[in-house]
Structures are given as structure tokens and as C-alpha cells.
py3Dmol code that shows the C-alpha trace and the ligand (Angstrom):
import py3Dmol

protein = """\
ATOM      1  CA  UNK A   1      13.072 -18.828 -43.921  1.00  0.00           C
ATOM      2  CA  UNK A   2      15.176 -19.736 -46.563  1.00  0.00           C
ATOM      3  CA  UNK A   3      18.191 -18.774 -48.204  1.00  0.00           C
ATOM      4  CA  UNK A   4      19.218 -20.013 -51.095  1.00  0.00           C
ATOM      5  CA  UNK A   5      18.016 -19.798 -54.588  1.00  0.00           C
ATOM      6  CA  UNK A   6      15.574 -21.943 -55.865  1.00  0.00           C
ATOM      7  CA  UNK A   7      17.871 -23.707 -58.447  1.00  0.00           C
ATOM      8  CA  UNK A   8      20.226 -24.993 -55.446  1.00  0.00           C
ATOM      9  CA  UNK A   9      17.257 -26.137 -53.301  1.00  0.00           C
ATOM     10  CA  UNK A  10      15.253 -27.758 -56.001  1.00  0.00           C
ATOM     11  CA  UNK A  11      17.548 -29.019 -58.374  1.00  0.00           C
ATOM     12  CA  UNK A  12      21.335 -29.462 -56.575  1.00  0.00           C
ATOM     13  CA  UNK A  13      21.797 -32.863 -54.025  1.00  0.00           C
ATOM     14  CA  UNK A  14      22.578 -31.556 -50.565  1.00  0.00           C
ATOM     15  CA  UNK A  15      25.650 -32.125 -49.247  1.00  0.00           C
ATOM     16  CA  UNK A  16      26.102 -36.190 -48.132  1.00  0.00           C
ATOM     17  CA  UNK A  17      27.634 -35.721 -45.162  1.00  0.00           C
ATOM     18  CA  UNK A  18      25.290 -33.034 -43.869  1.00  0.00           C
ATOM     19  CA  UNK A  19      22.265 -34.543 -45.106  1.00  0.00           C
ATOM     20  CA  UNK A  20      23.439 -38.106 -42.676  1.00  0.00           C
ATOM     21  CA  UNK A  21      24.154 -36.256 -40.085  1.00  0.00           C
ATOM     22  CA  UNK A  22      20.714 -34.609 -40.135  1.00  0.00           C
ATOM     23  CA  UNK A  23      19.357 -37.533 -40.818  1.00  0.00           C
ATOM     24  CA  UNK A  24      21.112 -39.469 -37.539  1.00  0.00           C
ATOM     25  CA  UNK A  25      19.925 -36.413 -35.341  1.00  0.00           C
ATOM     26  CA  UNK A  26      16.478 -36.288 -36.455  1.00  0.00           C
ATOM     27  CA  UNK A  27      16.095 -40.146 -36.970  1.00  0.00           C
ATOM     28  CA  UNK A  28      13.494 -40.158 -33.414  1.00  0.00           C
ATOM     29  CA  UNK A  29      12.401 -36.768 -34.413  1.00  0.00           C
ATOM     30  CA  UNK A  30       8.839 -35.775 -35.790  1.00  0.00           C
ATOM     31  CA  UNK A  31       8.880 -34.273 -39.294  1.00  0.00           C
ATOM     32  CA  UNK A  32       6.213 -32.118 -39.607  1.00  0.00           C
ATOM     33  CA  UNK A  33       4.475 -31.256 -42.953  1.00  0.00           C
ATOM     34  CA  UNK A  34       5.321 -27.123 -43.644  1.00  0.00           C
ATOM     35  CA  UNK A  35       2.075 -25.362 -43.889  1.00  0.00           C
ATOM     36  CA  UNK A  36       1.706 -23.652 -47.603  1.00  0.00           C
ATOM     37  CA  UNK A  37       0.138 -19.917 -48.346  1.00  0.00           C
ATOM     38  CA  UNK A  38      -3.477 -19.703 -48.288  1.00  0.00           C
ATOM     39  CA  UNK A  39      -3.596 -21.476 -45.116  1.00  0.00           C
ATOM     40  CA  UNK A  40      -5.381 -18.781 -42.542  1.00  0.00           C
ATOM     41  CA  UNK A  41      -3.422 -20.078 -39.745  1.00  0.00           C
ATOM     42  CA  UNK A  42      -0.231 -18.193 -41.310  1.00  0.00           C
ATOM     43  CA  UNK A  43      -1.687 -14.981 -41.226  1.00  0.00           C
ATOM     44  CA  UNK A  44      -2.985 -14.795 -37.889  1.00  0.00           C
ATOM     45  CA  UNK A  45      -0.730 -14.198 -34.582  1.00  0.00           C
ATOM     46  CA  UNK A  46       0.315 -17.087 -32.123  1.00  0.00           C
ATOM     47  CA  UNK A  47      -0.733 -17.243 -28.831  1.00  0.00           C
ATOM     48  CA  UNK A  48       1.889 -16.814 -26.188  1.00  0.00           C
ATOM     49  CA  UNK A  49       3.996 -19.859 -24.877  1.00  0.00           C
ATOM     50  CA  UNK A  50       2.916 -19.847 -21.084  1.00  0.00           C
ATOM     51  CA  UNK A  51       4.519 -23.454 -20.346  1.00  0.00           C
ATOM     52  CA  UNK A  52       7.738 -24.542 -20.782  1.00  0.00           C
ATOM     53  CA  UNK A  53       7.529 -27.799 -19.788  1.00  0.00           C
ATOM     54  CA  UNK A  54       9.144 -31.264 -21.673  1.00  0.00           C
ATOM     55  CA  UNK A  55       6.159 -31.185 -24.575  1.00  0.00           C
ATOM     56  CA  UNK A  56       7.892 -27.681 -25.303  1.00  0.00           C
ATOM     57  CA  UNK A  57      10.997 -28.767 -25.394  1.00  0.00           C
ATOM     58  CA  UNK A  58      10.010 -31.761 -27.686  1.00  0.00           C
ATOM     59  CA  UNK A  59       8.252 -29.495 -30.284  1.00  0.00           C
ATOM     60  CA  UNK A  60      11.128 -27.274 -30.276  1.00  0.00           C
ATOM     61  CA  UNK A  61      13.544 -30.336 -31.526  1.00  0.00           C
ATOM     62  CA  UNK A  62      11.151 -31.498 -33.847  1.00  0.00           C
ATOM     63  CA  UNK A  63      10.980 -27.961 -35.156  1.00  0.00           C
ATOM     64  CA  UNK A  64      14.533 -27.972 -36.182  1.00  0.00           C
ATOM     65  CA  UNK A  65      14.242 -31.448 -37.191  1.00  0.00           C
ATOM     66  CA  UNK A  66      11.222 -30.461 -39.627  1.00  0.00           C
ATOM     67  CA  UNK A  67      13.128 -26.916 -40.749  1.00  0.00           C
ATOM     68  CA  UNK A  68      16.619 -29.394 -41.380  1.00  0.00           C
ATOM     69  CA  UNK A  69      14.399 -31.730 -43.629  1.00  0.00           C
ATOM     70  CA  UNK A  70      13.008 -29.018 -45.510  1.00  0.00           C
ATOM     71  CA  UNK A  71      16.463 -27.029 -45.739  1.00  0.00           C
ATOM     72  CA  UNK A  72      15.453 -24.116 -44.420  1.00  0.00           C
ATOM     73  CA  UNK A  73      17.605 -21.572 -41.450  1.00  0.00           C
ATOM     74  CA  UNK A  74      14.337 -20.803 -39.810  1.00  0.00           C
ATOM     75  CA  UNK A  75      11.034 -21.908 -38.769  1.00  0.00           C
ATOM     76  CA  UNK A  76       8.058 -20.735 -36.877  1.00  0.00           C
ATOM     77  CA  UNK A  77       4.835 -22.543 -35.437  1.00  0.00           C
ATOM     78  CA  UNK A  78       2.750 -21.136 -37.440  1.00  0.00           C
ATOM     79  CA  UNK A  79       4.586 -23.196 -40.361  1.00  0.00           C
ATOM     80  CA  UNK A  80       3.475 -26.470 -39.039  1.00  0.00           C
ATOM     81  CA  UNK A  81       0.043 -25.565 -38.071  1.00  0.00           C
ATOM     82  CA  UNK A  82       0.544 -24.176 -34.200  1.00  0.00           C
ATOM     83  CA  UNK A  83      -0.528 -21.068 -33.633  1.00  0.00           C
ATOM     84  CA  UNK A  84       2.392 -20.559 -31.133  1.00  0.00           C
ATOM     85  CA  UNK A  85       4.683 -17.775 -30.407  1.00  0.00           C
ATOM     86  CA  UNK A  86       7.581 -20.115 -31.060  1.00  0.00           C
ATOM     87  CA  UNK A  87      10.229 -20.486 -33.961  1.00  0.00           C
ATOM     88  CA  UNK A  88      13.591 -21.791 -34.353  1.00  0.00           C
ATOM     89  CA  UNK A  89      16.397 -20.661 -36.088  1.00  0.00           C
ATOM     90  CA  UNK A  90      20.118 -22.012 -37.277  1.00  0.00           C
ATOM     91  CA  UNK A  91      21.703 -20.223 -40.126  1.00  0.00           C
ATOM     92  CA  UNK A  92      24.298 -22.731 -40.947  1.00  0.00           C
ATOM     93  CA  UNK A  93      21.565 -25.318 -41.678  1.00  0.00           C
ATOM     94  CA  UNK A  94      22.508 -27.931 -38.752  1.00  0.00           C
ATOM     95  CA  UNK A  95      26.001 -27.388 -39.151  1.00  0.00           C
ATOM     96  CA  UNK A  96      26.760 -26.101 -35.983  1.00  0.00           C
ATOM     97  CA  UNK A  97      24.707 -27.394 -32.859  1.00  0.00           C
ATOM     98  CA  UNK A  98      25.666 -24.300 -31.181  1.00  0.00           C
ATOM     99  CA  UNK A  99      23.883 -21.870 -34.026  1.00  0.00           C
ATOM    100  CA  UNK A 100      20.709 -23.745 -32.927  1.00  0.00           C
ATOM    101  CA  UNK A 101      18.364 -21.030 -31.565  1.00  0.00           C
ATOM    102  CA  UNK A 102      14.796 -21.225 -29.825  1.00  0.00           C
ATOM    103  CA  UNK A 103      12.632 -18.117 -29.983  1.00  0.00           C
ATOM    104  CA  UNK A 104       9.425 -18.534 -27.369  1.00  0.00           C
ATOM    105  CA  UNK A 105       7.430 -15.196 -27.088  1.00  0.00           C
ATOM    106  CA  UNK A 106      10.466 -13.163 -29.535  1.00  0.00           C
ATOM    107  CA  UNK A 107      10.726  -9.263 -29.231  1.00  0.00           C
ATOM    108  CA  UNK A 108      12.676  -6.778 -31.311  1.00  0.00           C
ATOM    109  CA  UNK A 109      14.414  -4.695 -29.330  1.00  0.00           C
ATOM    110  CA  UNK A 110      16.610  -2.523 -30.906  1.00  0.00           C
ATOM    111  CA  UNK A 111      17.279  -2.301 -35.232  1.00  0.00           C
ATOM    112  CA  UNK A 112      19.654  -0.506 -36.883  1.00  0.00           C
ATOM    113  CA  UNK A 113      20.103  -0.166 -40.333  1.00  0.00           C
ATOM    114  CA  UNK A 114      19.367  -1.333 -43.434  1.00  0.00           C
ATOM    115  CA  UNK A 115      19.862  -4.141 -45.715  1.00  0.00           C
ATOM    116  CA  UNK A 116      18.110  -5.275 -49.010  1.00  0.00           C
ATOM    117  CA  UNK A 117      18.589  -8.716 -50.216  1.00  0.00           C
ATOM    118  CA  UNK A 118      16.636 -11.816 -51.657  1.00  0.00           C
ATOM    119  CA  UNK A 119      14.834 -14.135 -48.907  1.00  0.00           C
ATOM    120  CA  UNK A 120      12.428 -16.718 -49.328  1.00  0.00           C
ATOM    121  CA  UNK A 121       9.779 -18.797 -46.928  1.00  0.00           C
ATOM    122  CA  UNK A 122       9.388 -22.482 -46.628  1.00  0.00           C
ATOM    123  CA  UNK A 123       5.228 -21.547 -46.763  1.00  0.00           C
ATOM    124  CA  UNK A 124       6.069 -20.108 -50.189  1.00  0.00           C
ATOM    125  CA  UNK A 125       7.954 -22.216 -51.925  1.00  0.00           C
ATOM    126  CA  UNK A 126       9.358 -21.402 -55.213  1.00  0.00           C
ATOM    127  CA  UNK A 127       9.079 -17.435 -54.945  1.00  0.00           C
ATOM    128  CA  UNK A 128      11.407 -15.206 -53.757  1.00  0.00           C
ATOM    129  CA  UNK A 129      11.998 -11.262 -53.162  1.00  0.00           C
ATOM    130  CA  UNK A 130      13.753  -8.651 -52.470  1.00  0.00           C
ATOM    131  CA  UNK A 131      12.542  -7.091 -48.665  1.00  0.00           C
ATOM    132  CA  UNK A 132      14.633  -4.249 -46.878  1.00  0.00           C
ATOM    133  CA  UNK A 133      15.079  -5.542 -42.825  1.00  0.00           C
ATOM    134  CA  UNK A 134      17.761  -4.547 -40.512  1.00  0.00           C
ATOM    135  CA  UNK A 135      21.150  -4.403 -40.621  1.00  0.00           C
ATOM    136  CA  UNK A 136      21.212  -5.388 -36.858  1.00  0.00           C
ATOM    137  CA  UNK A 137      18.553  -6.747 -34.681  1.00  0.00           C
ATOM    138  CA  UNK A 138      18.939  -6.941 -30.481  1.00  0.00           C
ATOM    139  CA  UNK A 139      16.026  -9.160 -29.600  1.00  0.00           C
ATOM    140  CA  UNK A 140      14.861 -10.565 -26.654  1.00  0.00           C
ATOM    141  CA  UNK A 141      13.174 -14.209 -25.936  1.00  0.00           C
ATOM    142  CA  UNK A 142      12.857 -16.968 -23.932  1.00  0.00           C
ATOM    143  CA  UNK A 143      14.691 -20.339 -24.683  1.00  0.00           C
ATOM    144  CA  UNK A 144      12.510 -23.922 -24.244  1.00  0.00           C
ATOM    145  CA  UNK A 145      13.438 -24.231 -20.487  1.00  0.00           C
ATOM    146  CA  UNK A 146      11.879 -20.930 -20.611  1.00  0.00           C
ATOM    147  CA  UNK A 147      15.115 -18.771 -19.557  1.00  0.00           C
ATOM    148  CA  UNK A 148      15.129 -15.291 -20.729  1.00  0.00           C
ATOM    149  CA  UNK A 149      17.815 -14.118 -22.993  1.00  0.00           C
ATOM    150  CA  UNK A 150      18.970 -11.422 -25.313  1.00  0.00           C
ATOM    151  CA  UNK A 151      20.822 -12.211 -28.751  1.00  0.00           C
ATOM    152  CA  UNK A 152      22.037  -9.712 -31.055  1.00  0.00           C
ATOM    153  CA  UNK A 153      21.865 -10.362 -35.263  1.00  0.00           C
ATOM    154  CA  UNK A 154      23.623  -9.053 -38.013  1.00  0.00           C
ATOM    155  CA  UNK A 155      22.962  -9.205 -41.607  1.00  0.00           C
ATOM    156  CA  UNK A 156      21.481 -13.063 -42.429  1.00  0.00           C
ATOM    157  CA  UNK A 157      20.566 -14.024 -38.439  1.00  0.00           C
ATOM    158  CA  UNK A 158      18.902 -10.605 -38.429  1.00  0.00           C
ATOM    159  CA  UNK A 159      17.020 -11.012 -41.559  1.00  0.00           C
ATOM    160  CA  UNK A 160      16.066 -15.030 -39.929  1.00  0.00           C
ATOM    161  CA  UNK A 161      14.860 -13.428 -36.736  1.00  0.00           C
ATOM    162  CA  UNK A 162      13.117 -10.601 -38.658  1.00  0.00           C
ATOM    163  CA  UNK A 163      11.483 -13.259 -41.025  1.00  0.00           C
ATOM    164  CA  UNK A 164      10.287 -15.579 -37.812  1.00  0.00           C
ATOM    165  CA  UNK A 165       9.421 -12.832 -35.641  1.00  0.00           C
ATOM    166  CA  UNK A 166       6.679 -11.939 -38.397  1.00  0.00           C
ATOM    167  CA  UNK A 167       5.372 -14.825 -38.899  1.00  0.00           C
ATOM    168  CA  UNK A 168       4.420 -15.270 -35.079  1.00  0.00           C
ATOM    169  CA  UNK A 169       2.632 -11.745 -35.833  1.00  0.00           C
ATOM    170  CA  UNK A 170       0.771 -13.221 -38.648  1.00  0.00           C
ATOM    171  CA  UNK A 171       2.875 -11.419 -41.771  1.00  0.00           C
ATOM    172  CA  UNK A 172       4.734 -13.073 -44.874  1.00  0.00           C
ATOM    173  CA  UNK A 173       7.693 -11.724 -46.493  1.00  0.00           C
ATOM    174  CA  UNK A 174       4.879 -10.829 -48.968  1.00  0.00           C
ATOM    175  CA  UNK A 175       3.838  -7.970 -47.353  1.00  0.00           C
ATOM    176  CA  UNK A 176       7.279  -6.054 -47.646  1.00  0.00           C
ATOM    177  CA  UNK A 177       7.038  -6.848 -51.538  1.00  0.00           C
ATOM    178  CA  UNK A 178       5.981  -4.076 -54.349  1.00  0.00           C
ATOM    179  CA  UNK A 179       2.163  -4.604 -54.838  1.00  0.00           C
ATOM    180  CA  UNK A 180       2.734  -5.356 -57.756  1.00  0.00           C
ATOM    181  CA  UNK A 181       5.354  -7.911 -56.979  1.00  0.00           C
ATOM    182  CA  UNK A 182       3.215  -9.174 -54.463  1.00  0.00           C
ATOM    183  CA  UNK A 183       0.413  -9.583 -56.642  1.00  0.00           C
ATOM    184  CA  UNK A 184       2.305 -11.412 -59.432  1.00  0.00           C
ATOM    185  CA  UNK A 185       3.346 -14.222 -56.912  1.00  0.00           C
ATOM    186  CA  UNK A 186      -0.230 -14.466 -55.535  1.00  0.00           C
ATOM    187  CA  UNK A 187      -1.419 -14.555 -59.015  1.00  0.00           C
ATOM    188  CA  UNK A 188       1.180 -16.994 -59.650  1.00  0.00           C
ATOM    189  CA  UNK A 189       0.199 -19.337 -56.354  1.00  0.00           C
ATOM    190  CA  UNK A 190      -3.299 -18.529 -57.305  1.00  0.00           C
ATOM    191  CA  UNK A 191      -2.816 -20.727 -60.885  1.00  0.00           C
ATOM    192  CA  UNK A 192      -0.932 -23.655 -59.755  1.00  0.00           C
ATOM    193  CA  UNK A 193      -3.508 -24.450 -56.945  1.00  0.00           C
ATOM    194  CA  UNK A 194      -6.070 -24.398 -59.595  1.00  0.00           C
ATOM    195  CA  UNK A 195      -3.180 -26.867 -61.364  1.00  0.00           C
ATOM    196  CA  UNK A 196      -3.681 -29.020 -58.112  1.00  0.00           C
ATOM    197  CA  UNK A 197      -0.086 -28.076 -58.127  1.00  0.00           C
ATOM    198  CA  UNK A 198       0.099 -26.111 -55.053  1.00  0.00           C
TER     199      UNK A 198
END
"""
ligand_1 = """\
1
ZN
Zn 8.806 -17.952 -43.644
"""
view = py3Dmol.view(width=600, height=400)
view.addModel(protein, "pdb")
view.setStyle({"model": 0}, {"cartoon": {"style": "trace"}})
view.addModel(ligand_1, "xyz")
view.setStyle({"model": 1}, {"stick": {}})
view.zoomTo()
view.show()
């Protein structure tokens, strides 16, 4: 997922110090490429993560890695072409080790309330929209030693693990558009891949 508006991300230098620091943490770290719309593989649901074993624990620090590199506060398999019930999340963008959060097999649990405010997707680049989620989210999940936990959200971290959570199910931030919001950014994605652009 990402957060802030397209003029920051696309046009604004991230800030130097943040940007080494991400850089030192994710210098042995694989970047993967983020998986754009139209690809089937985001629309379909991950498999369950049955082994949690050092390869899991590997993709889940390349995960952050790849989500720091492309400045977004969450990421799920899916994104980089796993079909995986797996995502990570840190809503202060690698600014805090200890908002670093991995979400293997991810359930809602309890939501309350309501909020309605912009979001975006690293698989969408350039669009945004407005999508009511939760106020608060309790969900449940399984770190990459494969511990269970619980973690509750409010407002932005329950909007991230909203946003991953669907995306292991197979569903964009799309779907909670207008149709015909919905069908103006498809139209939209639809023209620059004919532009080669996309
Ligand atoms: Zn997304």
C-alpha cells in the first residue's frame, strides 16, 4: 500500500538520511520487481504458508527490503509474483525497526468503524481513491518463525492490514471504488499499456 500522494512519491527526493539507511539495511537484500495490474496472479488468492523455515524468513526481509525501495508501508506476495498468504507491513516507512510487521496466513478478527480516506497500491501506480475500511482492525497471524499473534490497528495500520489482507484474497483497492471510478482508472491503465507505458 501506499500513502502518500503521487506528487511526493514521484516528483519530491526522499529523505537522505532515510533513504541510506534503507539502503545499508537492504544492501544484501533481494529487490524484487512489484507486479503491475493486469497481471492474473494479483487477483487470485495465495496459498497458505505451511513452512516457516529460513527461506521464509529470507523472503520476508526481502519483502520489506523490496516495499522500502519502492516507498511503500505495505506489501503482499502477490506483489512480487508469489502466490503466498504473506505480506509485510511498516507504516513509518523503515523508520522504526520495531513497526516492522510480518503477516503469514492474516485474519480479520474483529472491525469497528469507519473511516474514508485516499490510499493507493504499489500494483497501481499513479491512481489513487477514496475506499471506506475500518476504523479499527484486531487481526490475527503468524510471524516468519511461524508464532501466532494478535495485533490490533487503528486508522492508517488498519487501512495497511485491510489493504494486504485483500490482496492475499485476490482483491485491489479497485474493487471498493465507484464503478465508475473504477472504470475510469482501468480505462486509464488500459491506454498507457497500449502507450507501452504501463
Ligand atoms: Zn496494494
Amino acid at each position: 500500500m501506499t500513502t502518500m500522494p503521487d506528487k511526493l512519491t514521484s516528483s519530491e527526493p526522499p529523505n537522505a538520511a532515510a533513504t541510506e539507511a534503507q539502503q545499508a539495511a537492504s544492501a544484501a537484500r533481494k529487490i524484487y520487481p512489484i507486479v503491475k495490474y493486469g497481471d492474473p496472479i494479483l487477483e487470485k488468492p495465495g496459498a497458505p504458508i505451511k513452512k516457516f523455515d529460513a527461506e521464509l524468513k529470507q523472503l520476508a526481509e526481502d519483502m520489506f527490503a523490496s516495499m522500502y525501495a519502492a516507498q511503500g508501508v505495505g506489501l503482499a506476495a502477490p506483489q512480487i509474483g508469489l502466490s503466498l498468504r504473506i505480506a509485510v507491513v511498516d507504516v513509518t516507512g523503515g523508520k522504526n525497526p520495531e513497526a516492522k510487521i510480518v503477516l503469514a496466513n492474516p485474519e480479520i478478527v474483529h472491525a469497528e468503524g469507519e473511516v474514508r480516506e485516499e490510499e493507493g497500491c504499489l500494483s497501481i501506480p499513479g491512481f489513487r481513491g477514496y475506499v471506506l475500511r475500518p476504523q479499527f482492525v484486531t487481526i490475527k497471524a503468524h510471524n516468519a518463525k511461524g508464532e501466532p499473534f494478535e495485533i490490533r490497528g487503528e486508522n492508517l495500520l488498519a487501512r495497511a492490514f485491510c489493504h494486504e489482507i485483500d490482496h492475499l484474497n485476490g482483491i485491489l483497492f479497485l474493487q471498493h471504488l465507484s464503478m465508475l471510478k473504477r472504470d475510469l482508472i482501468k480505462r486509464k491503465i488500459k491506454k498507457l499499456r497500449k502507450q507501452g507505458e504501463w
